[in-house]
C-alpha positions in Angstrom: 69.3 -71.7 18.4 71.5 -74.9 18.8 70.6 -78.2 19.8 69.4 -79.2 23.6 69.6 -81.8 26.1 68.0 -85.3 24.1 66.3 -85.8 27.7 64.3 -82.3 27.5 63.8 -82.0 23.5 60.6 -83.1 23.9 59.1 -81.1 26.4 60.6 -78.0 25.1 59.0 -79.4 21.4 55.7 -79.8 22.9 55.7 -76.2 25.1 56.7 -74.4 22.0 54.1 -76.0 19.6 51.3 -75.1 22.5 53.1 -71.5 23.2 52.5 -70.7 19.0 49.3 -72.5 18.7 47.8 -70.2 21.3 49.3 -67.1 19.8 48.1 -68.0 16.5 44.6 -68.5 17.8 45.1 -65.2 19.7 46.4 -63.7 16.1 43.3 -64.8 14.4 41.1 -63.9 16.9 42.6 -59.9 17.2 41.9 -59.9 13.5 38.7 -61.5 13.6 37.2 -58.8 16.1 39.1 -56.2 13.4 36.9 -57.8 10.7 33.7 -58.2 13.1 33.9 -54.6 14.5 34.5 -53.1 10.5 31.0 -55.1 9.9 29.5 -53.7 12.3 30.8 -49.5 11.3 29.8 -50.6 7.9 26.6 -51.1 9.0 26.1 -47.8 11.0 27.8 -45.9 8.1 25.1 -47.4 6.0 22.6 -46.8 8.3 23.7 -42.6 8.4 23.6 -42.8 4.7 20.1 -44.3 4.6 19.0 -40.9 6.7 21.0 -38.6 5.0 19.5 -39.7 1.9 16.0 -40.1 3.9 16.5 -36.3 4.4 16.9 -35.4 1.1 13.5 -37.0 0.0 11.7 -34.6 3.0 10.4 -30.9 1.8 11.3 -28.2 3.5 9.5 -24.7 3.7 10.8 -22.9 5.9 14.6 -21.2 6.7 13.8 -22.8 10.6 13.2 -25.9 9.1 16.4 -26.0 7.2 18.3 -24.6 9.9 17.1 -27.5 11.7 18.0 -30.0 9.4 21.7 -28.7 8.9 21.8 -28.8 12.4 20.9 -32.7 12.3 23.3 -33.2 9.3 26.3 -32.0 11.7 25.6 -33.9 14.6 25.5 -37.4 11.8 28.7 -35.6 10.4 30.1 -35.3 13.9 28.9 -39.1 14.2 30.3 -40.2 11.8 33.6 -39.1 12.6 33.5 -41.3 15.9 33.1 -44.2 13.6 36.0 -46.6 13.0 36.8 -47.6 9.3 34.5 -50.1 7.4 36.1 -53.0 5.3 38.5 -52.1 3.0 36.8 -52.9 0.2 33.4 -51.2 1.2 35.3 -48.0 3.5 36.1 -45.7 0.1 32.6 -46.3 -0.7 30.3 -45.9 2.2 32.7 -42.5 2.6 32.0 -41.0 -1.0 28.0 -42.1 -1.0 27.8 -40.4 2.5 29.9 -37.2 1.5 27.7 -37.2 -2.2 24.6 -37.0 0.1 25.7 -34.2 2.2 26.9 -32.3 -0.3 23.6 -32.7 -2.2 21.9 -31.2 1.4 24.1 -28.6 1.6 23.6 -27.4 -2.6 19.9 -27.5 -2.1 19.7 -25.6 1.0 21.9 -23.1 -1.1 19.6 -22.8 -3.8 17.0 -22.7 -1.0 18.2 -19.5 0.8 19.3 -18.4 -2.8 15.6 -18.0 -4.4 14.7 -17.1 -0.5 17.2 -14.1 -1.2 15.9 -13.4 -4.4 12.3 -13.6 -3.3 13.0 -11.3 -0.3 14.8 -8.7 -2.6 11.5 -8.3 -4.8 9.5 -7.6 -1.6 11.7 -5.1 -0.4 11.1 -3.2 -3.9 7.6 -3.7 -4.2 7.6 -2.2 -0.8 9.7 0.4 -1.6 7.7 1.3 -5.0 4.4 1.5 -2.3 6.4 3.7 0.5 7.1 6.3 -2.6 2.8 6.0 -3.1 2.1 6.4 0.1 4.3 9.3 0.5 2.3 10.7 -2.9 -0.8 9.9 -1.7 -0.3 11.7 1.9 1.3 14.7 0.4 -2.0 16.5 1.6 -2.1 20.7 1.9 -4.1 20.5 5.7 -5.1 24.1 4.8 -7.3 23.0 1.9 -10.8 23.1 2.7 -12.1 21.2 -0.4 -9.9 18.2 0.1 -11.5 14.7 0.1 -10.6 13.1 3.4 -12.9 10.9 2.5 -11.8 9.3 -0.6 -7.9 9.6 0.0 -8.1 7.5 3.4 -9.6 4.8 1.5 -6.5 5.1 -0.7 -4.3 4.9 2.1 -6.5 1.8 3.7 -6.1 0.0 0.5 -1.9 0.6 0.2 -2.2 -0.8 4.1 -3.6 -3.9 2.8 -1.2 -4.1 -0.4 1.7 -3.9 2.2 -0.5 -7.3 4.0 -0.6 -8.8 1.2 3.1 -8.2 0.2 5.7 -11.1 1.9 8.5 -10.1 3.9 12.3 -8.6 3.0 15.3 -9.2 4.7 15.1 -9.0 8.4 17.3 -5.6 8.4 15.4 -4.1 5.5 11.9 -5.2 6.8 12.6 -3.4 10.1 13.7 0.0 8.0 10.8 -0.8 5.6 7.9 -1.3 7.9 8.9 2.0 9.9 9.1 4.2 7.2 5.8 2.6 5.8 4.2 3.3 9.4 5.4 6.8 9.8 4.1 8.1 6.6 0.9 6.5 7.2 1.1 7.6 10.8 2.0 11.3 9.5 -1.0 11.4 7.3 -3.8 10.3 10.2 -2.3 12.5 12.5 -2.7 15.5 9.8 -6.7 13.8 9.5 -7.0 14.4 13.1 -5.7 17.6 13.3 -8.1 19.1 10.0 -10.8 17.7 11.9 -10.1 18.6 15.3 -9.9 22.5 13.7 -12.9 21.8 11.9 -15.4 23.8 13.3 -13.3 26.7 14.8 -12.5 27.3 11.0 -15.7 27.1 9.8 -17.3 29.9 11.9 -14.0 31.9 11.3 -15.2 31.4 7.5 -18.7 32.1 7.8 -17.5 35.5 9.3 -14.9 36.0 7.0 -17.3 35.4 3.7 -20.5 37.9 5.8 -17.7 40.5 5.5 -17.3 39.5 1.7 -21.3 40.1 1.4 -21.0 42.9 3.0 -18.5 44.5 0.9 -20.1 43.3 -2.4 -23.2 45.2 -1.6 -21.3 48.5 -1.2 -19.3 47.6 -4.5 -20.3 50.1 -7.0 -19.3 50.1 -11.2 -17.3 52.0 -12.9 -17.0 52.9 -16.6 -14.3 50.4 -17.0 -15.2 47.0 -17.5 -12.0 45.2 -17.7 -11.5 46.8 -14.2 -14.8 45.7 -12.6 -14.6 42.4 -14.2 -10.8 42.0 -12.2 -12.4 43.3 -9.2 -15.8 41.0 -9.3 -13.0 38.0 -10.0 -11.3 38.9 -7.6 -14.0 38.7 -4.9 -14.9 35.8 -6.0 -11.7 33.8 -5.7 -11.6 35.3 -2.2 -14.9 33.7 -1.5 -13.8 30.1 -2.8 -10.5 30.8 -1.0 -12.3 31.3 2.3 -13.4 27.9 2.5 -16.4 25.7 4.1 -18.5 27.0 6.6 -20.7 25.6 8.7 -23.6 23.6 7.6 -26.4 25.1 8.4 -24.9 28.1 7.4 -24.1 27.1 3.6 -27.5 27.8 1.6 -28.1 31.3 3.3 -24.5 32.3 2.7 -24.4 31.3 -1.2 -27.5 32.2 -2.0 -26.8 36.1 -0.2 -23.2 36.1 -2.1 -24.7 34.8 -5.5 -27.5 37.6 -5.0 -25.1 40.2 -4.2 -22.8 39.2 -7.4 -25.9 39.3 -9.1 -26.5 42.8 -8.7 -22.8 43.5 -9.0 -23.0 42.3 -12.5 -26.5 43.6 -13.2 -24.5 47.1 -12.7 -23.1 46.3 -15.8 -25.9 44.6 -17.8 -23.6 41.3 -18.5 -25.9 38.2 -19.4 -26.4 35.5 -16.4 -24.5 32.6 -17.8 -21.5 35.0 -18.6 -22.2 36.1 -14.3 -22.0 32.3 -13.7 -19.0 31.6 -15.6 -17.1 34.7 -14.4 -17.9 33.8 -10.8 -17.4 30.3 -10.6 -14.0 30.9 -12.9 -12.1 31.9 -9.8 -13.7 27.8 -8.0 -12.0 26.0 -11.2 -8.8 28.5 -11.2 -8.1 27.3 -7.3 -8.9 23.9 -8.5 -6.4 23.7 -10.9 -3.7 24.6 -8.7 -3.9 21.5 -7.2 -1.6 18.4 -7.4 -4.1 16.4 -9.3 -6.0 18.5 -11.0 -8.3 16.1 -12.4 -9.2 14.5 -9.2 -9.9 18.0 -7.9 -12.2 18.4 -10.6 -13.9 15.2 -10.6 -15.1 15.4 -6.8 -16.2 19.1 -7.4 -18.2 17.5 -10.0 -19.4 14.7 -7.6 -20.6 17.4 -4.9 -22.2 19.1 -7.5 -24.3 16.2 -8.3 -24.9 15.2 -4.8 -25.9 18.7 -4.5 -28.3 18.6 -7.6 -29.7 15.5 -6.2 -31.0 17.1 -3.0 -32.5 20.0 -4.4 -34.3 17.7 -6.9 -35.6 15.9 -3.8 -36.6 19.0 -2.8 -37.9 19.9 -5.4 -40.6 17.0 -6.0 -41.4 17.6 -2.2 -42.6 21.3 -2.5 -44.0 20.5 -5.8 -45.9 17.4 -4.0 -46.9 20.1 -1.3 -49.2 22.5 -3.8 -52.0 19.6 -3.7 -52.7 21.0 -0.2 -53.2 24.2 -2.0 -55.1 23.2 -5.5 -58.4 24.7 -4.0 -56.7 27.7 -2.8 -57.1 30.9 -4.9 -53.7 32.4 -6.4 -52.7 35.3 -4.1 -52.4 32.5 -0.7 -49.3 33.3 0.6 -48.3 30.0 1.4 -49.0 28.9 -2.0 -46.8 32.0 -3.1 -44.1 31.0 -1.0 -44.3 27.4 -2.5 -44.2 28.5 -5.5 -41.4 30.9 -4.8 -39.0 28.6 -3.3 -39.8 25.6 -6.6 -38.7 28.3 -8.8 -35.6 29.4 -6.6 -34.6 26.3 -6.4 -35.2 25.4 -9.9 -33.0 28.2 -10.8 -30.4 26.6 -8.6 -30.1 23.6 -10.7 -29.9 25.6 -13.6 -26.8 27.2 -12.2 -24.9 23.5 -11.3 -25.6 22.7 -14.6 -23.6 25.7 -15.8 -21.0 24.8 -13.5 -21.2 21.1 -14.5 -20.1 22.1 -18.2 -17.3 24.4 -17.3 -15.9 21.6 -15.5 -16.4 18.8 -18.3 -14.4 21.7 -20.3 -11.6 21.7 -18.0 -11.4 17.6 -17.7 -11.5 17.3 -21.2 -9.2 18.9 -22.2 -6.7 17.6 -19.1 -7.5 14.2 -20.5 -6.8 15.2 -24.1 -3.1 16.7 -23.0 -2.4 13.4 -21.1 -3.5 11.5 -24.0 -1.4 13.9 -26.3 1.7 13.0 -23.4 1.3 9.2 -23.5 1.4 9.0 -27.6 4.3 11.8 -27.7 6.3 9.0 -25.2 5.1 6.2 -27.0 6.4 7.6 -30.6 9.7 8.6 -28.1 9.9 4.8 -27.1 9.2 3.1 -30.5 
């Protein structure tokens, strides 16, 4: 710009030098509130990266409790995002510490959900491995009269409380899991009631179906050939055991008739008593050994046996405790006869379970011996 009037130089001079000093100072001032403003982000940044890494120091359990921590991560993410830059030299910084830090959140809750995964996939077999039990387990033949109710509900109780005791799968698969679980176990019960419910209507239809048995025996009449009879005797016999349980009160009168009867059957052919025994009972261990676990079947036939034995034994120290009422009493006192009569019946009784006690140790040894026999065949197969 060229020269002005000498007259206004001055003024012009001075209203310039005033004009740029204030837009200096105006200058500065912009980029000091730049400067003061970038302080004060560096400082928040800071502060997010201080709970971040406050975060990261917490332990967390649960999946809701790092669902609610991501959650919180985001909303400092989305934060930070609102945030202006930070000093130059600090911005690059602050950025990488903060983005380190949430990366590290983010990798652990990964490994997190990862073992969570892996933990949730071992449940879900272990549960699987005791749905295929309990299916074993409730595999029951309702029309079985000597099945132990007893000792397979406790089975099933006890898989019910393994299933407690085992954590849960995958949402999905615990839903499929628990219901299958649940309707085998509610399948079984339901088959529980229903034996029960039959109970007694079967019994009586039993103790009428085995009188007929008696009733037949004693008409039975040998031949001259023994292999015959002996088919025919076994025969009636596995029919008896076949008939099942009748009633209680019923169960002495009607075994002791039937054993009488096959008594006589046999005396027709002048075989010895444990031979009678064994040939009668044979067709009780045959229908055992039909069943899916043999072993078991003859284990708690062996149990009632001795619970059986035990009784009569009671019984038997009772009656004998009952001839001191008769020690002054001469020998032909009926009552004393009767005593007498009945210690020696049921003597003879335990005599017989004895018997039966050894032909079932027979059997049970030599199942054990041919599982033994199994388990070293596969072990030699494995080695």
């Amino acid at each position: 710009i060229g020269p002005t009037f000498k007259e206004n130089w001055e003024a012009l001079r001075d209203n310039f030098h005033e004009l740029s000093h204030k837009l200096s100072d105006k200058v500065k001032g912009h980029y000091q509130d730049i400067k003061e403003r970038q302080k004060n982000n560096l400082k928040i940044k800071l502060a997010l990266v201080d709970r971040v890494k406050e975060f990261l120091g917490e332990e967390l359990k649960s999946s809701n409790e790092w669902n609610k921590a991501t959650d919180k991560i985001k909303e400092w993410q989305g934060e930070w995002k609102t945030i202006g830059f930070a000093p130059k030299k600090q911005n690059d910084a602050v950025w990488k510490e903060f983005r380190e830090s949430v990366n590290i959140f983010f990798e652990n809750k990964s490994t997190f959900f990862k073992d969570i995964k892996n933990e949730q996939h071992n449940f879900k077999e272990a549960k699987e491995k005791l749905i295929e039990k309990m299916s074993e387990l409730t595999d029951v033949d309702v029309s079985d009269e000597t099945f132990d109710w007893k000792e397979r509900t406790q089975l099933v109780i006890n898989l019910q409380k393994k299933w407690k005791d085992i954590g849960a799968a995958a949402r999905n698969d615990e839903q499929k899991l628990w219901k299958k679980f649940r309707a085998t176990c509610d399948g079984f019960f339901n088959s529980k009631d229903d034996f029960f419910k039959g109970k007694d209507q079967r019994q009586k239809d039993n103790l009428k179906a085995k009188k007929a048995l008696i009733e037949k025996l004693k008409k039975w009449k040998a031949s001259k050939d023994e292999e015959k009879d002996l088919a025919a005797l076994a025969a009636i016999s596995e029919e008896w055991t076949k008939t099942g349980f009748v009633p209680k009160t019923d169960i002495d009168k009607t075994s002791k008739d039937f054993a009488d009867v096959m008594n006589k059957a046999y005396g027709q052919m002048n075989i010895d008593e444990a031979k009678q025994i064994k040939l009668s009972y044979g067709g009780k261990i045959k229908q055992l050994l039909t069943q899916k676990d043999a072993l078991r079947a003859l284990e708690s036939e062996k149990r009632s046996i001795r619970e059986r034995k035990t009784k009569l034994n009671d019984q038997k120290v009772q009656l004998e405790n009952n001839l001191a009422f008769f020690s002054s009493s001469k020998g032909d006192n009926p009552m004393l006869k009767d005593a007498k009569g009945k210690i020696d019946s049921t003597i003879k009784i335990m005599e017989e379970l004895d018997l039966k006690t050894k032909f079932l140790n027979v059997e049970m040894n030599r199942i054990k011996k041919e599982q033994l026999d199994t388990q070293k065949e596969e072990s030699t197969t494995e080695g």
